[in-house]
C-alpha positions as CSV (number, residue, x, y, z in Angstrom):
1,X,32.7,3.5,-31.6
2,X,34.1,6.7,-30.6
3,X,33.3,8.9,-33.6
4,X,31.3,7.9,-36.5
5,X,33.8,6.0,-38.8
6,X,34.7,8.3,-41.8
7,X,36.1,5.1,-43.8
8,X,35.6,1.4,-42.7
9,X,38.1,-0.5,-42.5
10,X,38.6,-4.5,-43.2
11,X,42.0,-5.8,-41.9
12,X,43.4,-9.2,-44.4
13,X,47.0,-11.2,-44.0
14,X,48.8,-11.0,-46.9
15,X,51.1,-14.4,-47.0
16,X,51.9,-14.2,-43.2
17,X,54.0,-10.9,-44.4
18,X,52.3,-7.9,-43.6
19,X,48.4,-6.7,-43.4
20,X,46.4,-4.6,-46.1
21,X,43.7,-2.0,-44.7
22,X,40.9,-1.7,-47.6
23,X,37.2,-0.5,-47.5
24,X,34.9,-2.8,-46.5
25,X,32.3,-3.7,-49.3
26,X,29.6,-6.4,-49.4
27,X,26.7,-4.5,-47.7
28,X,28.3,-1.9,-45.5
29,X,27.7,1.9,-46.0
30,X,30.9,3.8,-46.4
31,X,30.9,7.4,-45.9
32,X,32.6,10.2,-48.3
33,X,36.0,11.1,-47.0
34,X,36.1,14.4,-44.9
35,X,38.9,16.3,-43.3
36,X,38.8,14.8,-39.9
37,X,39.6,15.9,-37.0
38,X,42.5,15.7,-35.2
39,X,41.3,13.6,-32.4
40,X,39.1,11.0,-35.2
41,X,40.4,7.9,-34.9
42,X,40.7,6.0,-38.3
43,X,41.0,2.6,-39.4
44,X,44.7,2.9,-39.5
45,X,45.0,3.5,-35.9
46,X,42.4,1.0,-34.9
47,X,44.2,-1.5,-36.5
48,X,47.7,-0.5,-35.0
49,X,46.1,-0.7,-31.8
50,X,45.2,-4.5,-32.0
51,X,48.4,-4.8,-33.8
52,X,50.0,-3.8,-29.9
53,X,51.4,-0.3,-31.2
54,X,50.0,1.8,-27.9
55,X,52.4,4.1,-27.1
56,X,52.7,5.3,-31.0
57,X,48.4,5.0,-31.4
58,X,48.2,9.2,-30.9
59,X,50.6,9.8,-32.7
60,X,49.7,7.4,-35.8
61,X,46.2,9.0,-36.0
62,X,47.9,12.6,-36.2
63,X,49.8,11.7,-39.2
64,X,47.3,9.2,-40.7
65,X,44.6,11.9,-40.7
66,X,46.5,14.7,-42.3
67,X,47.3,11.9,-45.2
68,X,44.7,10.9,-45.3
69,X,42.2,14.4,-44.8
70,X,39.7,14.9,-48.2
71,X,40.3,11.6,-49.9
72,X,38.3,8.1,-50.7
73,X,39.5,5.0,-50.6
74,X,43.1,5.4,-49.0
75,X,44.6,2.4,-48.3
76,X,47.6,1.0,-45.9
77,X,49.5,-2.2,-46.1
78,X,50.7,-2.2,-42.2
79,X,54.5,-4.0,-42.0
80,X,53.7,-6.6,-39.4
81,X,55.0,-6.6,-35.3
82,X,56.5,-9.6,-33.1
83,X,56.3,-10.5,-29.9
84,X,56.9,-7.1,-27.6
85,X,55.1,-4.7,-30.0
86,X,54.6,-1.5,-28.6
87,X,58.3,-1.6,-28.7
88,X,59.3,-2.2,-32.1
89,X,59.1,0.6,-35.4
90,X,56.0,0.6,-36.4
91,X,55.6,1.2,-40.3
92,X,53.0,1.3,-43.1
93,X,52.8,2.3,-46.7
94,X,49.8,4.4,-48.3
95,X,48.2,4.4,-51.5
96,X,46.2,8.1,-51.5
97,X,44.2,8.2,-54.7
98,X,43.7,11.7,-56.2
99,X,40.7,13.6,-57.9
100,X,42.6,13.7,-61.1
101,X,42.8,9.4,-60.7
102,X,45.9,9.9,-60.1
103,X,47.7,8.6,-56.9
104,X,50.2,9.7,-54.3
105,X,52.9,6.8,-52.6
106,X,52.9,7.5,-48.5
107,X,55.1,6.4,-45.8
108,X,55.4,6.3,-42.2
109,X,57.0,5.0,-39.8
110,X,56.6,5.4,-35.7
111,X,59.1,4.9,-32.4
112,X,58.3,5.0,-29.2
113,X,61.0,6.7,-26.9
114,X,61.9,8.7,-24.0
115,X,61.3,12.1,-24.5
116,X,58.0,12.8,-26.3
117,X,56.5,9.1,-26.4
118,X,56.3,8.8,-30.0
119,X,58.2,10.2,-32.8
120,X,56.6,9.6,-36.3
121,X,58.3,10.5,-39.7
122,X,56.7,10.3,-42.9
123,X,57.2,10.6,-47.1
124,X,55.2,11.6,-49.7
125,X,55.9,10.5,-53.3
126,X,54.1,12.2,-55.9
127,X,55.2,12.5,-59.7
128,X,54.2,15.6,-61.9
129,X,54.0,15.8,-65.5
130,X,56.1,19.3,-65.6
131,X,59.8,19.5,-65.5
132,X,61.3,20.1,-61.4
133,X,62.5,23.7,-62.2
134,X,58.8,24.6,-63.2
135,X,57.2,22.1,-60.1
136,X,59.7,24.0,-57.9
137,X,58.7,27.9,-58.4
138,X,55.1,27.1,-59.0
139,X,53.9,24.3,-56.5
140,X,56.8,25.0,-53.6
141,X,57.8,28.7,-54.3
142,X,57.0,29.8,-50.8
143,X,59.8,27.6,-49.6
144,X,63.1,28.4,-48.9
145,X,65.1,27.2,-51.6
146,X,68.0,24.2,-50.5
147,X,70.0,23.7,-53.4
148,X,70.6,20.4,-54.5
149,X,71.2,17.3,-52.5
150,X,74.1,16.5,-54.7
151,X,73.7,16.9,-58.7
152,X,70.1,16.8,-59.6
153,X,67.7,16.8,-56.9
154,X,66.7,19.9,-56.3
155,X,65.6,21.2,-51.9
156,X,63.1,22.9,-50.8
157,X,63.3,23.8,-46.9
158,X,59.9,24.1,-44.6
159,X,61.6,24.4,-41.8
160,X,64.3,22.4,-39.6
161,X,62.1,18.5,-39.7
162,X,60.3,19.0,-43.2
163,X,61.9,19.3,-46.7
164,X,60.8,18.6,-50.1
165,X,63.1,16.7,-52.7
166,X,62.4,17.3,-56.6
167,X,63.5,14.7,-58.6
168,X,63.8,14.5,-62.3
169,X,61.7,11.7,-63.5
170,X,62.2,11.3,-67.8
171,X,60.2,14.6,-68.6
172,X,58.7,15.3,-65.4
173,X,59.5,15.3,-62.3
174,X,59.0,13.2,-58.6
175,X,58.5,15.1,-55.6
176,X,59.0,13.6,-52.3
177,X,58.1,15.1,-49.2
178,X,59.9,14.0,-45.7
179,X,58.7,15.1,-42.2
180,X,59.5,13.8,-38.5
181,X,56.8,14.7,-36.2
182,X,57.9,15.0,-32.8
């Protein structure tokens, strides 16, 4: 293998629809999640790989790693490709479980095209218990306020391909983070 596998990865069908990623158990050691590097290639990847997403497979283990980085047990459910692959969207949503038990919804998605080879885009859903005003100033202060997408959710700007969205959730609040990668 090319690195020693920071999680191990098991690949099932799930009713002919789409394929889960999970931790393998029964006898095999599985290693504490560490910030990999950039260039450790994860189960994620692997699996696009023999899924036929090759043109994307760098750019998938860029993303994958930084959602991944400093947690256990994160797990993908890879949308499944067709005939002609390594041309089609590639996409898979993330389950990142927290320290506090809590858990954090990913997606990401990955085309190959012309001018870089592979443009990924991911989200982040997380919900907090505080209201957005107050999730706003404290968690995303250093960001260049946006306004409001129309009447409620409140932007934060990180720059021309990343923003954070705040949305009122009952008496807390859902943020959801957005970012191309090109």
């Amino acid at each position: 293998m090319l690195q020693k596998i920071i999680f191990i990865f098991t690949i099932a069908a799930i009713v002919g629809l789409a394929f889960i990623i999970s931790p393998a158990t029964a006898g095999e050691k599985q290693t504490s999640a560490q910030k990999p590097s950039a260039s450790a290639v994860n189960g994620i990847t692997e699996a696009a790989v023999r899924a036929g997403a090759l043109t994307c497979a760098s750019r998938i283990n860029q993303v994958t790693n930084f959602l991944i980085a400093g947690t256990q047990d994160a797990r993908a459910l890879i949308f499944p490709l067709t005939n002609s692959a390594d041309n089609q969207l590639f996409s898979l949503s993330m389950e990142i479980p927290l320290k506090d038990s809590s858990s954090v919804y990913a997606s990401a998605s990955f085309s190959a095209n012309e001018a870089n080879g592979c443009t990924g885009m991911y989200e982040t859903v997380a919900y907090w218990p505080q209201k957005c005003a107050e999730v706003s100033e404290k968690n995303f202060g250093s960001l260049k306020k946006g306004g409001t997408l129309s009447k409620n959710i409140i932007v934060r700007n990180s720059g021309e391909s990343t923003k954070i969205f705040l949305m009122p959730a009952g008496t807390g609040c859902v943020s959801i983070k957005k970012e191309i990668v090109r």
